[in-house]
C-alpha positions as CSV (number, residue, x, y, z in Angstrom):
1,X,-106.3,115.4,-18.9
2,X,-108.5,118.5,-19.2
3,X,-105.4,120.5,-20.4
4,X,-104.1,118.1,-22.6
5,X,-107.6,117.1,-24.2
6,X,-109.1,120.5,-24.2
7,X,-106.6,122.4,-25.6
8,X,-104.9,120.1,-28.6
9,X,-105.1,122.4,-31.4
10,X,-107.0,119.7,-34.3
11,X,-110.0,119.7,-31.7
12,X,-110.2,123.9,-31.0
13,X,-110.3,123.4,-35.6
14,X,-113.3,121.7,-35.6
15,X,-114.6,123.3,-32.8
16,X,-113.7,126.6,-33.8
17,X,-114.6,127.4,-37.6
18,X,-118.3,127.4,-38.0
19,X,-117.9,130.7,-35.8
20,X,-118.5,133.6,-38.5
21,X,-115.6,135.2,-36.7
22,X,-113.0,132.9,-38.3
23,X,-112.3,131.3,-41.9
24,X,-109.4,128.2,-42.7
25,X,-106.6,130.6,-43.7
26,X,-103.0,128.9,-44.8
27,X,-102.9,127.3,-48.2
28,X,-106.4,126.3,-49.7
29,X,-105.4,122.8,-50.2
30,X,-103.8,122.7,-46.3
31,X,-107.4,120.9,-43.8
32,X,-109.4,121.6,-46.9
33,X,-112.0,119.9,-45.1
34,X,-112.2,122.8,-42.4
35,X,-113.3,125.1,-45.5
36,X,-116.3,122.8,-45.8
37,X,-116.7,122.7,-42.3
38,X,-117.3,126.8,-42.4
39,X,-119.4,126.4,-44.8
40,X,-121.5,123.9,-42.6
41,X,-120.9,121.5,-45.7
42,X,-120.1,118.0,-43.6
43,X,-120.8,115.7,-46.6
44,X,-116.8,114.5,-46.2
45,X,-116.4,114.9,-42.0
46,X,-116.5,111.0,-41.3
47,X,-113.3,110.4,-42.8
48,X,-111.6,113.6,-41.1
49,X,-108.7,112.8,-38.9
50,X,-109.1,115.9,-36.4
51,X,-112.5,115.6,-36.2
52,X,-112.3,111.3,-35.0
53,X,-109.2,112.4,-32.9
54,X,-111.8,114.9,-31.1
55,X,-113.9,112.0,-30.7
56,X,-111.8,110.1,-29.0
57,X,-109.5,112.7,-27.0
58,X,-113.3,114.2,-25.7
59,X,-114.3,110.5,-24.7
60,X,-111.1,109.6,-23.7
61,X,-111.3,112.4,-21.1
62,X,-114.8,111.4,-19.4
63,X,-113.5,108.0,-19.2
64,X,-110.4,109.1,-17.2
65,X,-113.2,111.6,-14.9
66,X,-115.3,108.7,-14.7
67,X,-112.7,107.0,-13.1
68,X,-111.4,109.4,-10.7
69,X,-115.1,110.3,-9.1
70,X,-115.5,106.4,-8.5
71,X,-111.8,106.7,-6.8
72,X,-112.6,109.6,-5.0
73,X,-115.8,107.7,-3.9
74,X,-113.6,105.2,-2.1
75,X,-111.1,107.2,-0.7
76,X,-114.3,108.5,1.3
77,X,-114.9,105.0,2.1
78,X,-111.2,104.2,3.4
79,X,-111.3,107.2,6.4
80,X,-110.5,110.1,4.1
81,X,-111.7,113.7,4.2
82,X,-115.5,113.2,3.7
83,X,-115.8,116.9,2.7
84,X,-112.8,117.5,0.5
85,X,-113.7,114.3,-1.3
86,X,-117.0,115.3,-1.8
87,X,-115.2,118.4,-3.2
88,X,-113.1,117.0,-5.6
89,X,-116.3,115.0,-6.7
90,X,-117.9,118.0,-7.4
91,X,-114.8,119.7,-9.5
92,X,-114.1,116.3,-11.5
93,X,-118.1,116.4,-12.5
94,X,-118.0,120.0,-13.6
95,X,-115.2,119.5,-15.9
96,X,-116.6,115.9,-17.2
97,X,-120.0,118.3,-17.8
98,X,-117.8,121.4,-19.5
99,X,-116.2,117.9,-21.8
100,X,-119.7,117.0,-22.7
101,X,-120.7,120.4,-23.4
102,X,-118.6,120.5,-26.3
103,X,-118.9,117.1,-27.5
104,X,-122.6,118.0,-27.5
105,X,-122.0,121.0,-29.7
106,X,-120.2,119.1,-32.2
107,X,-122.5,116.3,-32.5
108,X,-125.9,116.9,-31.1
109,X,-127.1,113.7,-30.7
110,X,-124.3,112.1,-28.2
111,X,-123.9,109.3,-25.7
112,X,-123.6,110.4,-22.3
113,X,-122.6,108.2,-19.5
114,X,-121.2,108.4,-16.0
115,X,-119.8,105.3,-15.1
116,X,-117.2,103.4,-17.8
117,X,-118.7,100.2,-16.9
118,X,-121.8,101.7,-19.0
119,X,-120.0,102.4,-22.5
120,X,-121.2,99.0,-23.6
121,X,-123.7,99.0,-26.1
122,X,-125.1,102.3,-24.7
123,X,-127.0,104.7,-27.1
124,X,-127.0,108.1,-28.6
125,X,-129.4,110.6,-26.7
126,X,-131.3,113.6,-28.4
127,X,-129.5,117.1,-27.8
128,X,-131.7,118.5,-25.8
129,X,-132.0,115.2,-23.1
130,X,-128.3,114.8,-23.4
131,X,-127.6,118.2,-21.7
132,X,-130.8,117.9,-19.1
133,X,-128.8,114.6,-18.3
134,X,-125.7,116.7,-17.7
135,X,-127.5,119.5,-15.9
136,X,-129.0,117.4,-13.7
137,X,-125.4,115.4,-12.5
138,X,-123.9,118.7,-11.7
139,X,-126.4,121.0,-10.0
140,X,-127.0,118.9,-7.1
141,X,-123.1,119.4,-6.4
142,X,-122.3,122.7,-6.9
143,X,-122.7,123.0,-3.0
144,X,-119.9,121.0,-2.4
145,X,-117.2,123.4,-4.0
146,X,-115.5,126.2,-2.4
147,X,-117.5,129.3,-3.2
148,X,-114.7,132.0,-4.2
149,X,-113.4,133.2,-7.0
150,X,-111.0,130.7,-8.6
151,X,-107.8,132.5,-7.9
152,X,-108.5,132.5,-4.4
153,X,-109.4,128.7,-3.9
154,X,-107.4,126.6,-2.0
155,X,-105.8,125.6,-5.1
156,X,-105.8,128.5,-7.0
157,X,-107.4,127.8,-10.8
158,X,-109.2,124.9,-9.3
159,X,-112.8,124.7,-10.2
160,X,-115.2,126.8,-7.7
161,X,-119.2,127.4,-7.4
162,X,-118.6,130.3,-9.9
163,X,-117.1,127.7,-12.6
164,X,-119.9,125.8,-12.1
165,X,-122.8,127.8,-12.3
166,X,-121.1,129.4,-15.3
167,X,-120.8,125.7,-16.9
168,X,-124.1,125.3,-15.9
169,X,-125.7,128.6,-17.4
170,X,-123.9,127.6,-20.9
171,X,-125.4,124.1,-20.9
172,X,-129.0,125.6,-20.2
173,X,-128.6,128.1,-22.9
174,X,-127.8,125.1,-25.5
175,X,-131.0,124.3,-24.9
176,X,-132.9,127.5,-25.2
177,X,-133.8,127.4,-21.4
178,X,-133.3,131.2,-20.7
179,X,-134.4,130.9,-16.9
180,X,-132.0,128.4,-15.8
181,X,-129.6,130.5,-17.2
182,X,-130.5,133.7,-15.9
183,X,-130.8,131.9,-12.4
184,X,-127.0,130.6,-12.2
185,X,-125.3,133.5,-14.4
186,X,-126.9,135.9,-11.2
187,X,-124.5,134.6,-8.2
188,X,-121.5,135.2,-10.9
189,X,-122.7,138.9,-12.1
190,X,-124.0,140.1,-7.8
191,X,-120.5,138.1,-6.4
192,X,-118.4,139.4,-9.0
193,X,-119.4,142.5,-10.5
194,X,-117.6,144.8,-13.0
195,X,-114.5,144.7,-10.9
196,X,-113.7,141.3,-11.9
197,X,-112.5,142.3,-15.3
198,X,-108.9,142.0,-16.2
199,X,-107.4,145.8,-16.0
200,X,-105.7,145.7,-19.2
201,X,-107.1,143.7,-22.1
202,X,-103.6,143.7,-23.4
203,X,-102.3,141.7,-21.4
204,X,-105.1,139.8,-20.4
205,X,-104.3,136.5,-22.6
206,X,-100.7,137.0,-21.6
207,X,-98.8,134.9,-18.3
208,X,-99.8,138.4,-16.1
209,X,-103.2,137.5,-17.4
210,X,-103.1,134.3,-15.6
211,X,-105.0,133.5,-12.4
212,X,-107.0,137.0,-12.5
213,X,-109.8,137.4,-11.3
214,X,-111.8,137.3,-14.5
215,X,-110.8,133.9,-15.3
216,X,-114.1,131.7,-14.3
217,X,-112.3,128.2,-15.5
218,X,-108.5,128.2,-16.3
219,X,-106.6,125.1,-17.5
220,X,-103.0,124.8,-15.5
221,X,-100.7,124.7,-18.1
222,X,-97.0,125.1,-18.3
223,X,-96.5,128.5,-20.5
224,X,-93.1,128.8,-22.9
225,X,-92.2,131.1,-19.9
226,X,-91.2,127.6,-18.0
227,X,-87.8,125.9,-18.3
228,X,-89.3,122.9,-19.6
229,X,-92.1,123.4,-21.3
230,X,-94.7,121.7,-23.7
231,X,-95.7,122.4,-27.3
232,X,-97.3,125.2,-28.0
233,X,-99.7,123.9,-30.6
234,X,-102.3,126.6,-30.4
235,X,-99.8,129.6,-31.2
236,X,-98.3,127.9,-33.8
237,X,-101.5,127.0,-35.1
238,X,-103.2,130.3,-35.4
239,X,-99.4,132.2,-35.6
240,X,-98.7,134.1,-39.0
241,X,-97.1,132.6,-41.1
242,X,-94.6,134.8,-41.9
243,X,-91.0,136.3,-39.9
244,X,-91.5,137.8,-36.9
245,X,-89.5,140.2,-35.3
246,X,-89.3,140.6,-32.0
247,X,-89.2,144.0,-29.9
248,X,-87.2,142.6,-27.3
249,X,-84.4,139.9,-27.7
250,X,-85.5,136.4,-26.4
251,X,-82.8,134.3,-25.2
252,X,-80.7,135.8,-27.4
253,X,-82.8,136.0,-30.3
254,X,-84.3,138.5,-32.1
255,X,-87.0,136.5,-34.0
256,X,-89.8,134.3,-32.5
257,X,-91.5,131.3,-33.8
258,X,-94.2,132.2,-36.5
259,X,-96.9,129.8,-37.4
260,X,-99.1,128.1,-39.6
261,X,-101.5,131.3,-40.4
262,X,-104.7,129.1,-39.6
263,X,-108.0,130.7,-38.1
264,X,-107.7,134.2,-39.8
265,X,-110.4,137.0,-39.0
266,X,-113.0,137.0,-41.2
267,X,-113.8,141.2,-42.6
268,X,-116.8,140.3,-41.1
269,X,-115.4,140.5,-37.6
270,X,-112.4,143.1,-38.7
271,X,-115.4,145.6,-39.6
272,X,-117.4,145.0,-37.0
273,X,-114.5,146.3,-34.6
274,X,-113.9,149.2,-37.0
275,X,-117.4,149.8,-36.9
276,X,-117.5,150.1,-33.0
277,X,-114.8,152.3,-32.7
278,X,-112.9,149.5,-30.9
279,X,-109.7,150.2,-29.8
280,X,-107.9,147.8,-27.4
281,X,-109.6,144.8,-28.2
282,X,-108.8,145.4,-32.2
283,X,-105.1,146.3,-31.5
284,X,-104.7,143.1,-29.4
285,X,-106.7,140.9,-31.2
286,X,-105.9,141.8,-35.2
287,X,-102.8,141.2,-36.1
288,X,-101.9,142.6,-39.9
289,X,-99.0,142.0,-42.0
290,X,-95.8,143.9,-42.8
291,X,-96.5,145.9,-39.4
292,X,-95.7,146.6,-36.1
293,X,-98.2,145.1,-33.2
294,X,-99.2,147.0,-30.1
295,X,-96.6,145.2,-28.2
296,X,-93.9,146.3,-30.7
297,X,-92.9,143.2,-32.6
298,X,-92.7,143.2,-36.6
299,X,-94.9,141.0,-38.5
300,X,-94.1,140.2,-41.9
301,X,-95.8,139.8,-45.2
302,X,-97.2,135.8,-46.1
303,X,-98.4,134.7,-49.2
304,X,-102.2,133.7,-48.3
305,X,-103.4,136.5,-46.0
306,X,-102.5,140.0,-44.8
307,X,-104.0,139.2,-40.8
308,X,-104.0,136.7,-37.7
């Protein structure tokens, strides 16, 4: 459930576009409404399918963590492992608190519950006592979970202490409480240190980037690496829309999948790299049209922008 419902491309567009980093791209008339979005213009967002079907996938998720916590409680009850139940407890309610997190930040004023037989009639909380009310579900727990790096739990990419402080340390600072963050971002900067970073940020968000040590909370996904394999809405989503030719022949083809040309770097962000005399992070993150990226492939021209 939190791969499926935290990755679907229509929520990450609502989510995504009031960042100054990012405007609509594709056709203007193609999610119009996401222009208005970035322009913090939500006059028309009740009657927006992505943003109802975030609603209800973000909702539909804590009901499912809801449910497995209570089961988890019982298996407890039955004989089972008192400790790794109390572990899996402890994982399900940081994920259910990341889940809230962003409903939070799309909303502000939410409904916040931890037991489905509570949904009935309940009522919207302020912002601020919505996230204390998350907060204070999760600290207490953060004992319970293994406390290593996520690639070296038990099962690796399974939640840890670090991904809960960090979840913890994002909630605070939604809420403008600067010591709680400073006090659970410290075991993650003393544990980890500068090491942690991924060697090459080329590769980073690429399958040798996965399970690394810099990865702090890491959805297990099936990648188009895998025989059978999912979707990939997000890449085609964001993807230029336009031919692209690949370096190296994949399964016998010399052209991969392009995209929709959504989420396009704004020249805000584009000359804020130039600016910094960025290197690595502007070659793999910018990709321009008509041109070769750093990895070697060919990116044509499209009709509505020159980058991705």
């Amino acid at each position: 459930q939190f791969c499926s419902k935290m990755s679907e491309w229509s929520y990450e567009t609502v989510f995504g576009i009031r960042g100054d980093d990012l405007d609509k791209g594709s056709s203007p008339t193609d999610q119009a409404d996401l222009t208005s979005f970035n322009n913090f213009d939500y006059s028309a967002a009740g009657a927006y399918w992505a943003l109802g079907g975030a609603w209800g996938g973000y909702y539909g998720s804590i009901g499912y963590y809801n449910e497995a916590i209570e089961a988890f409680g019982r298996y407890a009850e039955a004989g089972s492992d008192a400790a790794k139940m109390k572990d899996y407890i402890a994982q399900v309610k940081v994920l259910r608190a990341f889940t809230y997190l962003r409903i939070a930040r799309l909303w502000g004023e939410i409904p916040v519950y931890f037991k489905n037989s509570e949904r009935t009639g309940i009522k919207r909380l302020t912002h601020a006592h919505a996230i204390e009310k998350v907060i204070a579900d999760i600290e207490p727990v953060i004992a319970d979970l293994e406390k290593v790096k996520p690639n070296k739990a038990t099962l690796p990419g399974q939640v840890t202490q670090y991904t809960a402080h960090a979840v913890v340390a994002k909630l605070a600072a939604e809420i403008l409480d600067y010591d709680k963050v400073l006090e659970h971002t410290a075991p993650i900067i003393s544990d980890y240190g500068k090491s942690a970073l991924f060697a090459d940020y080329h590769y980073l968000f690429t399958n040798k980037g996965n399970l690394s040590d810099e990865n702090i909370l890491e959805a297990q996904c099936s990648s188009r690496a895998a025989t059978a394999t999912g979707w990939n809405g997000m890449g085609s989503f964001q993807g230029p829309g336009a031919v692209i030719t690949a370096k190296v022949a994949i399964n016998g083809s010399t052209s991969m999948n392009s995209g929709w040309s959504f989420f396009i770097p704004t020249d805000k962000i584009v000359n804020l790299m130039k600016s910094r005399g960025e290197t690595v992070r502007y070659e793999t993150g910018i990709l321009w049209a008509d041109s070769d990226t750093w990895y070697g492939d060919h990116i044509g021209t499209n009709a509505y922008t020159d980058r991705w």
